[in-house]
VEXNUVO-424094 format. One record per residue (C-alpha): residue number from 1; x, y, z. Coordinates in Angstrom, 2 decimals, always signed. Layout:
<recs>
[rec NUM; [X; Y; Z]],
...
</recs>
This chain:
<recs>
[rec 1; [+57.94; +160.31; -120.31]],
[rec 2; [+57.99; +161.46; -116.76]],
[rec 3; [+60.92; +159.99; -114.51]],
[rec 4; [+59.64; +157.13; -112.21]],
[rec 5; [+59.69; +157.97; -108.58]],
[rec 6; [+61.71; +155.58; -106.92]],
[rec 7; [+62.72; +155.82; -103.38]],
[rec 8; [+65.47; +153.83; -100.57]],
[rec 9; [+64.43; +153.63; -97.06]],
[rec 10; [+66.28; +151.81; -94.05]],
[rec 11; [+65.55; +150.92; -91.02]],
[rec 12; [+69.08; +150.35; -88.67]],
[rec 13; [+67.89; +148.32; -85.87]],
[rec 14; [+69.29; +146.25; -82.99]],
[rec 15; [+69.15; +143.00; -84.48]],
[rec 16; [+68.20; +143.43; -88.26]],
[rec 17; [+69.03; +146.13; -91.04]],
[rec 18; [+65.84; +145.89; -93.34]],
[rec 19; [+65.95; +148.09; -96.61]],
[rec 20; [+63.06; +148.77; -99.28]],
[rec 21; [+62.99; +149.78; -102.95]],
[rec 22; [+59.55; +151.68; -103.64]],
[rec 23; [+57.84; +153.85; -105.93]],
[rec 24; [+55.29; +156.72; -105.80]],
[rec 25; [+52.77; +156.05; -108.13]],
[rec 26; [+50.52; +158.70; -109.28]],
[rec 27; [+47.56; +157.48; -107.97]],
[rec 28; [+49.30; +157.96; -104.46]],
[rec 29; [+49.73; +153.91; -104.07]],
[rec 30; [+53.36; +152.72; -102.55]],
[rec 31; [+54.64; +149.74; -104.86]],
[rec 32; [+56.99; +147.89; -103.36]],
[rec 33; [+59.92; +146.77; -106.10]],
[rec 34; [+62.68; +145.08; -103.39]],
[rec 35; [+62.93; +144.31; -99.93]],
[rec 36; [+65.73; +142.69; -98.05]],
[rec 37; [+66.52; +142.15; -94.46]],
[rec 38; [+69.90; +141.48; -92.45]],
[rec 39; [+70.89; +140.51; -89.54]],
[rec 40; [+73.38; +143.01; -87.58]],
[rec 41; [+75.59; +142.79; -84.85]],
[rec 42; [+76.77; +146.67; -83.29]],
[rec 43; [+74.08; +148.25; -82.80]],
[rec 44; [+72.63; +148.81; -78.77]],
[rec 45; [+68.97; +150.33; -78.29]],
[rec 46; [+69.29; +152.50; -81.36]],
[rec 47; [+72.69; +153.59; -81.12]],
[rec 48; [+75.66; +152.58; -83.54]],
[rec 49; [+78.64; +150.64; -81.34]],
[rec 50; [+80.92; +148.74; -84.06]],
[rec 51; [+80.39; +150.62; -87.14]],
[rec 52; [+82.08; +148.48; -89.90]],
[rec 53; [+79.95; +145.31; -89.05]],
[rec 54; [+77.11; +147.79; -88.74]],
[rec 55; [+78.23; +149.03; -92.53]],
[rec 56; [+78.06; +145.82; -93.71]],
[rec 57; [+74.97; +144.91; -92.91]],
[rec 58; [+73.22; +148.07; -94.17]],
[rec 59; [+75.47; +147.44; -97.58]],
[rec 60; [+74.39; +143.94; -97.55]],
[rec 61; [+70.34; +144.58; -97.52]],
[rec 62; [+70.67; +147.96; -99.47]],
[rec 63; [+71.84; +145.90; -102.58]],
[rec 64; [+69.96; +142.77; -101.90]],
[rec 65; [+66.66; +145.26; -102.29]],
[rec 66; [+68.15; +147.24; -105.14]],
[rec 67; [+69.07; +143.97; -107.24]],
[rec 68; [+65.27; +142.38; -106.58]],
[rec 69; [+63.61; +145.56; -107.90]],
[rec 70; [+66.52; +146.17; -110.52]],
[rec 71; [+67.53; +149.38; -108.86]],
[rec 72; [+70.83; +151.31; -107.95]],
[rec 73; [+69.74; +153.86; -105.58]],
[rec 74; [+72.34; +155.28; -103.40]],
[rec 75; [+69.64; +158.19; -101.75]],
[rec 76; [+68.46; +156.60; -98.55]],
[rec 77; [+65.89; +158.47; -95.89]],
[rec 78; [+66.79; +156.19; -92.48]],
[rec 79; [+65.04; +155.84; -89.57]],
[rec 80; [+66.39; +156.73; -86.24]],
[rec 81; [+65.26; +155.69; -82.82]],
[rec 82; [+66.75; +155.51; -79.38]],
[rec 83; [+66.25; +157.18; -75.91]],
[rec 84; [+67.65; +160.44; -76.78]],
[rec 85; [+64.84; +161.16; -79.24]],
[rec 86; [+62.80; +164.01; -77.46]],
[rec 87; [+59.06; +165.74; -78.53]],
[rec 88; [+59.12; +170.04; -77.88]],
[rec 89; [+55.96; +171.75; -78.65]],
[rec 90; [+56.23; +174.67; -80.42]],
[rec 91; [+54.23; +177.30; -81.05]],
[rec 92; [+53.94; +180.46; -83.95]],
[rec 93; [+51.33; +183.08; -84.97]],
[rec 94; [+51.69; +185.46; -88.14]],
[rec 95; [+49.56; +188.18; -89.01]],
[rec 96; [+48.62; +187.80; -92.69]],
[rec 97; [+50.03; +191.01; -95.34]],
[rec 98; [+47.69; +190.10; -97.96]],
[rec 99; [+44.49; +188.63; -95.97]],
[rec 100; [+44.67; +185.91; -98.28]],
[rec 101; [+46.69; +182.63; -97.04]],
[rec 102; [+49.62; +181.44; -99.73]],
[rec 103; [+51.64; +178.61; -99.46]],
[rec 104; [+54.56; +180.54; -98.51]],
[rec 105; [+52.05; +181.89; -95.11]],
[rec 106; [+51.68; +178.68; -94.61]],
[rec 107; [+55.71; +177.67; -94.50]],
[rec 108; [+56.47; +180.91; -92.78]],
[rec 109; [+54.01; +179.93; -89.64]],
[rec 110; [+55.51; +176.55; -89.57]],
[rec 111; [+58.99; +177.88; -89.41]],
[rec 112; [+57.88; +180.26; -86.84]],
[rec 113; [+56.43; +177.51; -84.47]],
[rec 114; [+59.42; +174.92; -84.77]],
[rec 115; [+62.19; +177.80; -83.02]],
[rec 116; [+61.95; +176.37; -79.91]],
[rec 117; [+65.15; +176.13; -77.62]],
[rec 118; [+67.33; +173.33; -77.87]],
[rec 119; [+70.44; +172.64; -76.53]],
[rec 120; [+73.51; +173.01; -78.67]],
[rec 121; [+74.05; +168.93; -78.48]],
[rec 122; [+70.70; +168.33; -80.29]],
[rec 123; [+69.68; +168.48; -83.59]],
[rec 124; [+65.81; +168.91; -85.03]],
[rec 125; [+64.99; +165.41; -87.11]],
[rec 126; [+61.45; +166.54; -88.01]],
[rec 127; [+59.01; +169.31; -87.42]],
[rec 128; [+55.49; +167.55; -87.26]],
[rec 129; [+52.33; +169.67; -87.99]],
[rec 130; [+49.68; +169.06; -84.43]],
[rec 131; [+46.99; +171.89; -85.76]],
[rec 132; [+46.14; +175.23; -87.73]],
[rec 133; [+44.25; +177.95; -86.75]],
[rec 134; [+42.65; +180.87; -88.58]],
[rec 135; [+41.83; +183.82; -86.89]],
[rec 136; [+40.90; +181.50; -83.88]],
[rec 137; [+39.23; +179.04; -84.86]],
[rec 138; [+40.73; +176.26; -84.71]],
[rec 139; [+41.01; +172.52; -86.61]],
[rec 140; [+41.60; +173.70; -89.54]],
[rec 141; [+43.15; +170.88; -92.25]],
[rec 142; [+44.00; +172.98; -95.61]],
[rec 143; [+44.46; +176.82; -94.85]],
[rec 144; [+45.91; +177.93; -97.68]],
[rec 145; [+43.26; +180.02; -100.47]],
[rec 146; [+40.98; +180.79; -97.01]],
[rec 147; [+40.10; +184.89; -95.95]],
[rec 148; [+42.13; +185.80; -92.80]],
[rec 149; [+43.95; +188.16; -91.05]],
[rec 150; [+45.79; +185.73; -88.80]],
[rec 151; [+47.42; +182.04; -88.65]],
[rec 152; [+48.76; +180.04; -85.53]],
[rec 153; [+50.51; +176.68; -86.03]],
[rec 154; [+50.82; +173.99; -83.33]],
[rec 155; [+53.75; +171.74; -83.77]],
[rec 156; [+55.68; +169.20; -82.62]],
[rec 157; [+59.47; +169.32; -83.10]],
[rec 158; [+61.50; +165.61; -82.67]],
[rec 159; [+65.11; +166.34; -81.88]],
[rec 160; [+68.23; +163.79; -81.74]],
[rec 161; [+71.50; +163.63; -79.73]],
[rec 162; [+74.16; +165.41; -82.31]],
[rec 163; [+76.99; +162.39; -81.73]],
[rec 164; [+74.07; +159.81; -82.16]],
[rec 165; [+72.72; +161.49; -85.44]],
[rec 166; [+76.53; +161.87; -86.97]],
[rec 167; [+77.58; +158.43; -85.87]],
[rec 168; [+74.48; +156.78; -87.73]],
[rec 169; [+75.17; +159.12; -90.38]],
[rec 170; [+78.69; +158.31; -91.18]],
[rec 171; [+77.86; +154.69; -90.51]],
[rec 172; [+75.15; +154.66; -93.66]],
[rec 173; [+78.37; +156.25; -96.00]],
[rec 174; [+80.37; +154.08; -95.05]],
[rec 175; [+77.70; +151.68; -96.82]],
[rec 176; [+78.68; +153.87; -99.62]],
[rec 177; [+74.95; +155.11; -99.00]],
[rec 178; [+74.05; +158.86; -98.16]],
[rec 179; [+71.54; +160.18; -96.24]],
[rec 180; [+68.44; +162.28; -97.38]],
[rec 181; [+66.68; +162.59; -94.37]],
[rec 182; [+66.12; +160.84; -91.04]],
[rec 183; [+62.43; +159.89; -89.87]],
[rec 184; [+61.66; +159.39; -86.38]],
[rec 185; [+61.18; +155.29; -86.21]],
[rec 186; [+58.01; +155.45; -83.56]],
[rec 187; [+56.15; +157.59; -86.32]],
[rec 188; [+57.00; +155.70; -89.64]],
[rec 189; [+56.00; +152.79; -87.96]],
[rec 190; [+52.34; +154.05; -86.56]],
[rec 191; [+52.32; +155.90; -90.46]],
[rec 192; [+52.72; +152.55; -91.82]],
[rec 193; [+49.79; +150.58; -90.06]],
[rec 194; [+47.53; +153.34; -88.04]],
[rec 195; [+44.33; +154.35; -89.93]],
[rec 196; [+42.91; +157.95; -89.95]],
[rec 197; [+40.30; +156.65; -87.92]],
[rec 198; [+42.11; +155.19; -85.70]],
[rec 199; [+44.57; +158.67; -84.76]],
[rec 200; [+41.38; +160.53; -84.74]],
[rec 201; [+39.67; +158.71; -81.99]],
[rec 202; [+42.60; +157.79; -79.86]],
[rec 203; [+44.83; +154.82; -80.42]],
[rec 204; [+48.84; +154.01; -78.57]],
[rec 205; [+51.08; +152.20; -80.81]],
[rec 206; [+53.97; +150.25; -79.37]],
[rec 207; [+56.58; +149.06; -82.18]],
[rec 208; [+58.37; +146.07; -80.40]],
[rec 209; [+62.03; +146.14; -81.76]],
[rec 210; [+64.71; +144.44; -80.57]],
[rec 211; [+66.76; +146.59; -78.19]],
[rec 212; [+64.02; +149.52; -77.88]],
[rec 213; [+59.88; +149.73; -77.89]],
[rec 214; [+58.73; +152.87; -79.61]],
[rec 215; [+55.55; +154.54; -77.90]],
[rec 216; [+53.03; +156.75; -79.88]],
[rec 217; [+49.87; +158.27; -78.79]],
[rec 218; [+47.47; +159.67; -81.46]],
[rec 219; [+43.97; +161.71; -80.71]],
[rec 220; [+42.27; +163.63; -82.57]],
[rec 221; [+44.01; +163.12; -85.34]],
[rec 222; [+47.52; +164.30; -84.51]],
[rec 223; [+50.12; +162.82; -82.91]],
[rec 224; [+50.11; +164.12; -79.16]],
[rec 225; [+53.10; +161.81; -77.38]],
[rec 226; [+56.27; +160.12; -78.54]],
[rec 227; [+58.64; +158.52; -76.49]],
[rec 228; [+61.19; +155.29; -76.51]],
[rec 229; [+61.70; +152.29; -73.87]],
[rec 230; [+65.24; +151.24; -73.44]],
[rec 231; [+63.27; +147.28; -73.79]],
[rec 232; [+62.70; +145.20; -76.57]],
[rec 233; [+62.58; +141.59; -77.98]],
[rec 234; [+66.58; +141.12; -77.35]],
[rec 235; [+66.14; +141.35; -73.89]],
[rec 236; [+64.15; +138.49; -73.37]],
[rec 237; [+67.06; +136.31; -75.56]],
[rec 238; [+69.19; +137.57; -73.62]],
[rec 239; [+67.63; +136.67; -70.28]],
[rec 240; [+66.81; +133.13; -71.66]],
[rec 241; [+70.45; +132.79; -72.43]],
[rec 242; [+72.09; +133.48; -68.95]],
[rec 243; [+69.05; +132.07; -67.07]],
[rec 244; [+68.96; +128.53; -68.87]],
[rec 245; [+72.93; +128.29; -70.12]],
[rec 246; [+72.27; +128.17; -73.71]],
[rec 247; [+74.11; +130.29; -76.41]],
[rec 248; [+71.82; +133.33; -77.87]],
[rec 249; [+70.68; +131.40; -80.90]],
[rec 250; [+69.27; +128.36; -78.78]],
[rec 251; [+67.74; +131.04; -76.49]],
[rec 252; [+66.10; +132.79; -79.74]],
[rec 253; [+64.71; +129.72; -81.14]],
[rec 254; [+63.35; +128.97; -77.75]],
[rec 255; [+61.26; +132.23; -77.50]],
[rec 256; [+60.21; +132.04; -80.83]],
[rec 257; [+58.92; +128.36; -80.61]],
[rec 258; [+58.15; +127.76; -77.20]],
[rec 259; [+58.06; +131.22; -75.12]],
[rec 260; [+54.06; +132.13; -74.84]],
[rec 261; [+53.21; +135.32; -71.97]],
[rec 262; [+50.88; +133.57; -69.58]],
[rec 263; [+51.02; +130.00; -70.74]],
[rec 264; [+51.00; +127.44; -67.67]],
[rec 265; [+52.56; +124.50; -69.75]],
[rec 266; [+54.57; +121.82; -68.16]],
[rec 267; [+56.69; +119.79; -69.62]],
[rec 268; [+60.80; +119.41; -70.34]],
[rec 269; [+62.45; +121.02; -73.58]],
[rec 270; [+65.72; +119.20; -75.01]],
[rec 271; [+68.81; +121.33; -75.77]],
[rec 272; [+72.39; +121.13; -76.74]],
[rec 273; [+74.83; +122.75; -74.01]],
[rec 274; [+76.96; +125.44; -74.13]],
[rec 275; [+80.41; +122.51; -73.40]],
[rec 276; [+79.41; +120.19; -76.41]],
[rec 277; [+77.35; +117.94; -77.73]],
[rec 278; [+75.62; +116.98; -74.63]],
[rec 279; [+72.25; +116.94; -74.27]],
[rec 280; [+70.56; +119.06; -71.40]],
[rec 281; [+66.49; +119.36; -70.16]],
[rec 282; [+65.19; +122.42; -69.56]],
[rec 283; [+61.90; +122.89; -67.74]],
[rec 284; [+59.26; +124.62; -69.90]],
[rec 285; [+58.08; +126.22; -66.44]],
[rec 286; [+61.17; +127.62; -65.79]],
[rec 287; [+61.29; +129.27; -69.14]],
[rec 288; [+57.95; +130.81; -69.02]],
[rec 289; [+59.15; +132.53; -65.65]],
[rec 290; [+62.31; +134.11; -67.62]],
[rec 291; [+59.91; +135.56; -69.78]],
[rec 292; [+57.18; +136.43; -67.43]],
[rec 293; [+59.67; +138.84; -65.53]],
[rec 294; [+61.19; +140.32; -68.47]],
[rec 295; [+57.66; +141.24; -69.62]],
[rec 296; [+56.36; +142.73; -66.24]],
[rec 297; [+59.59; +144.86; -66.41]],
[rec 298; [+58.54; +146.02; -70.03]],
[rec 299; [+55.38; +146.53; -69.21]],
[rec 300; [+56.10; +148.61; -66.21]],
[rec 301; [+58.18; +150.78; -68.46]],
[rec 302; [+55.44; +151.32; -71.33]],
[rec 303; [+52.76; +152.09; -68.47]],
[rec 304; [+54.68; +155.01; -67.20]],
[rec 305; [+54.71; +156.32; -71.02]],
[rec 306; [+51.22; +156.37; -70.99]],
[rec 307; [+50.97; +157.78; -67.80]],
[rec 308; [+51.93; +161.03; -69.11]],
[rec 309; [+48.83; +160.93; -71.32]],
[rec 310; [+45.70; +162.59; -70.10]],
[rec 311; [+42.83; +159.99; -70.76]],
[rec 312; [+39.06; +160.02; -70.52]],
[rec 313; [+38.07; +156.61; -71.20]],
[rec 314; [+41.71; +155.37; -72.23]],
[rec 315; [+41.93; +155.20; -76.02]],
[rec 316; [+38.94; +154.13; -78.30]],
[rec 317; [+40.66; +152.16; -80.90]],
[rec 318; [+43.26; +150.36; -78.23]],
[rec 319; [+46.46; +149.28; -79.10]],
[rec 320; [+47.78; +148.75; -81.87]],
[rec 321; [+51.08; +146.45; -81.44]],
[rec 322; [+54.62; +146.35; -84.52]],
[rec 323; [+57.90; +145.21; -84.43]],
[rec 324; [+59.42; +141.50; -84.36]],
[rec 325; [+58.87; +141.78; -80.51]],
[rec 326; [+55.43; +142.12; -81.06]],
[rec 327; [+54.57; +138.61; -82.58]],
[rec 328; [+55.77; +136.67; -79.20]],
[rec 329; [+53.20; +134.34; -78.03]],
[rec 330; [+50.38; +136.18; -75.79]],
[rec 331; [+51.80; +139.03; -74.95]],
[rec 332; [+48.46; +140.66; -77.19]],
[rec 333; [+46.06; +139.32; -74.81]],
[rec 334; [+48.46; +139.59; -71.77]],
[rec 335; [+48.60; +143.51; -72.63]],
[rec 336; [+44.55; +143.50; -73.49]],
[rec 337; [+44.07; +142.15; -70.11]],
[rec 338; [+46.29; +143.74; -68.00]],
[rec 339; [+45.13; +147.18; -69.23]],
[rec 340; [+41.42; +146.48; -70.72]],
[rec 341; [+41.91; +147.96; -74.33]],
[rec 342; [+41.10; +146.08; -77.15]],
[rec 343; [+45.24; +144.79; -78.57]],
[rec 344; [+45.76; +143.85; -82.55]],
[rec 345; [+48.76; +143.25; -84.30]],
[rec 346; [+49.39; +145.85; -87.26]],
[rec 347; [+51.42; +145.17; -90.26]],
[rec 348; [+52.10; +147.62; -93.02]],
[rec 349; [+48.98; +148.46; -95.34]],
[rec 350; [+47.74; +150.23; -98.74]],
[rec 351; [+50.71; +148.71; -100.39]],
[rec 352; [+51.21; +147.55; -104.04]],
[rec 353; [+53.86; +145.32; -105.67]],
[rec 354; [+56.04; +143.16; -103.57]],
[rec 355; [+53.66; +143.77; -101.05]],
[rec 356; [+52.94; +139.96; -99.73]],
[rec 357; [+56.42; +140.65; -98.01]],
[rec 358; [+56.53; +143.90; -97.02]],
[rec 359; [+53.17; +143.06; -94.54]],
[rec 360; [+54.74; +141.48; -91.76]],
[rec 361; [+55.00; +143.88; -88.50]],
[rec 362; [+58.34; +143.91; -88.31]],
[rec 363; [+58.93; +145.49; -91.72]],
[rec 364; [+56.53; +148.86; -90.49]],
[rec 365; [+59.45; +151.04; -89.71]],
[rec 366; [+60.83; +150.58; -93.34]],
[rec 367; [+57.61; +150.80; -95.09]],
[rec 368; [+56.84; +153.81; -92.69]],
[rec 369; [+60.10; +155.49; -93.96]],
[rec 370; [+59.24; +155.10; -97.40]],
[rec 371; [+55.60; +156.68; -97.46]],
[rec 372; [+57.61; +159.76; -95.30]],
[rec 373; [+59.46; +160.30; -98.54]],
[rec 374; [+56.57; +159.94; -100.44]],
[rec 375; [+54.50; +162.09; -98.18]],
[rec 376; [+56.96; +164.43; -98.42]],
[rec 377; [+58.43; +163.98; -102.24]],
[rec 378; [+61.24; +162.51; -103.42]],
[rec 379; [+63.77; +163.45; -106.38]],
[rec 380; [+64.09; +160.50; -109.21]],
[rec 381; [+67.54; +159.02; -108.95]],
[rec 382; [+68.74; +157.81; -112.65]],
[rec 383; [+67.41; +154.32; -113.28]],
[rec 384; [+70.20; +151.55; -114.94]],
[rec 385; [+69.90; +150.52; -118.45]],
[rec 386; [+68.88; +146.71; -117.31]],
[rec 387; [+66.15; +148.34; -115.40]],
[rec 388; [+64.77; +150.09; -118.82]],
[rec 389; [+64.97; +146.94; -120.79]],
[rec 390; [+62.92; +145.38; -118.01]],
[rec 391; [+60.69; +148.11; -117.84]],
[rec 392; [+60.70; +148.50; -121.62]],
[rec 393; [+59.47; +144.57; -122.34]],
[rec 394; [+57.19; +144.89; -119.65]],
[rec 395; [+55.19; +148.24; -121.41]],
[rec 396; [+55.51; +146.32; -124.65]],
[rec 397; [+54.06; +142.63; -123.79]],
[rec 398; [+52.22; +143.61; -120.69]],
</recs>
């Protein structure tokens, strides 16, 4: 009996550690077997600043995943994010000893296009394939079997800040975790709700986390622009806090309930202040300003992403929006105003098992780092013995 492919992915984020137990089925579907999600102070835009409560938190949701699908993997891929990530095109051409493409043609052009000068404080995360060519012609999906005499890759090649990889490294062990691979977080979050349709006509995903906002423009099928805003859903809290003298759970629950981008309502809201038991009114109007500016600064930041894009018509398919940031009231129509693209909300898709709670947007990054591994293969780790008796009953009164 084949060994089950089962897989750990985790996303670190500013306000949340989620982690997800999956397996690769044959027929290419991702079942989701455990999901978990915790809330973590020590991490700033990506980057790991108090590293035992940070530990904790990734401990906590790695076995809170593993004991709902009856798991004890200790093989994580993670997804990084942060400023420092940076996109280098690369470039390679081989001319072809056999005139028939292999596999190993195939590898060797890849490896040839991702040596591209870095600087000795970065590290490559992942190489991403933009096009193929044989013997000119270009757009070519599968070249390996095909007649040629020469093969150019286009790539992509996502490097990190060395301390920032190590530090979120080391943090994950001392979960008593270790690290596979990393995955970029703006691309396992577009892999985990973009269609193939969508990337090939044109589409910009923003994944709304809470310290950072994760830009990705697809054309044509291939990713063509990654970059990170230092801006997310924490902000806001945090602005509500100062600006309205409540303590940063009052000013969450606030922004959750009551925040809407573009909303004229009136009105007074009752909270407890920050001295006591007291009871202080805050003016609905002057809440919906707090917000207001924090979003026009976002905003501003996002548009000069995309101005770095070269667009026709802007993109066909629009916007397609991610993260816990994402689901704050308006800002879709706010965004499909301001800029005239159509603006949906995406949550993870083509999912089996637990998947009722792995759809919400902000799980994408997780779910986005699990179909990496499965995209790109994953060894077995050894199930338990409780898991096989499980399994076992299952198989026999299923």
């Amino acid at each position: 009996m084949p060994k089950r492919q089962l897989m750990l992915a985790l996303d670190v984020g500013t306000t949340k550690v989620s982690a997800l137990v999956a397996e690769a089925k044959t027929d290419g579907e991702l079942a989701v077997l455990g999901i978990a999600a915790t809330p973590v102070v020590g991490m700033r835009r990506g980057l790991v600043f108090e590293v035992e409560r940070v530990a904790l938190a990734i401990r906590d949701a790695a076995n809170r995943a593993n004991s709902m699908a009856g798991t004890e993997l200790t093989q994580a891929a993670v997804a990084i994010n942060g400023e420092h990530l940076t996109l280098t095109p690369g470039q390679g051409k081989i001319a072809l000893k056999t005139g028939v493409i292999r596999e190993e043609d195939l590898q060797h052009v890849m490896a040839k296009a991702s040596h591209v000068s870095l600087g000795n404080d970065r590290e490559v995360i992942r190489v991403i394939r933009r096009g193929i060519a044989v013997d000119g012609f270009r757009g070519v999906v599968d070249p390996v079997g095909m007649v040629a005499h020469t093969m150019e890759a286009d790539v992509f090649v996502v490097s990190g800040l060395n301390t920032v990889i190590r530090n979120l490294r080391h943090v994950v062990n001392m979960a008593g975790l270790n690290v596979l691979n990393f995955v970029p977080a703006p691309e396992a979050s577009a892999n985990a709700v973009l269609s193939d349709d969508e990337k090939q006509v044109g589409v910009v995903h923003l994944d709304v986390g809470g310290g950072t906002t994760g830009v990705s423009v697809y054309r044509g099928g291939h990713l063509q622009y990654l970059g990170v805003v230092p801006l997310g859903g924490e902000s806001i809290t945090s602005d509500l806090s100062v600006g309205l003298g409540v303590v940063a759970t009052q000013a969450e629950r606030l922004k959750l309930e009551h925040a809407a981008v573009g909303s004229e309502r009136e009105g007074t809201l009752e909270v407890r202040a920050v001295s006591g038991q007291a009871v202080k009114l805050i003016p609905i109007k002057e809440l919906q300003e707090i917000v207001a500016a924090r979003i026009d600064e976002w905003t501003d930041y996002v548009e000069k992403q995309l101005q770095k894009i070269e667009w026709t018509k802007g993109p066909a398919a629009g916007v397609v929006m991610t993260g816990g940031g994402a689901l704050l009231k308006g800002l879709d129509s706010h965004l499909a105003t301001r800029w005239g693209w159509p603006v949906r909300i995406g949550g993870p898709y083509g999912l089996g098992g637990l998947s009722d709670l792995s759809k919400s947007p902000g799980y994408a990054t997780v779910v986005g780092v699990a179909k990496a591994m499965m995209r790109d293969g994953v060894a077995p780790e050894p199930e338990t013995l409780w898991r096989r008796l499980i399994q076992f009953w299952v198989n026999l009164w299923g």
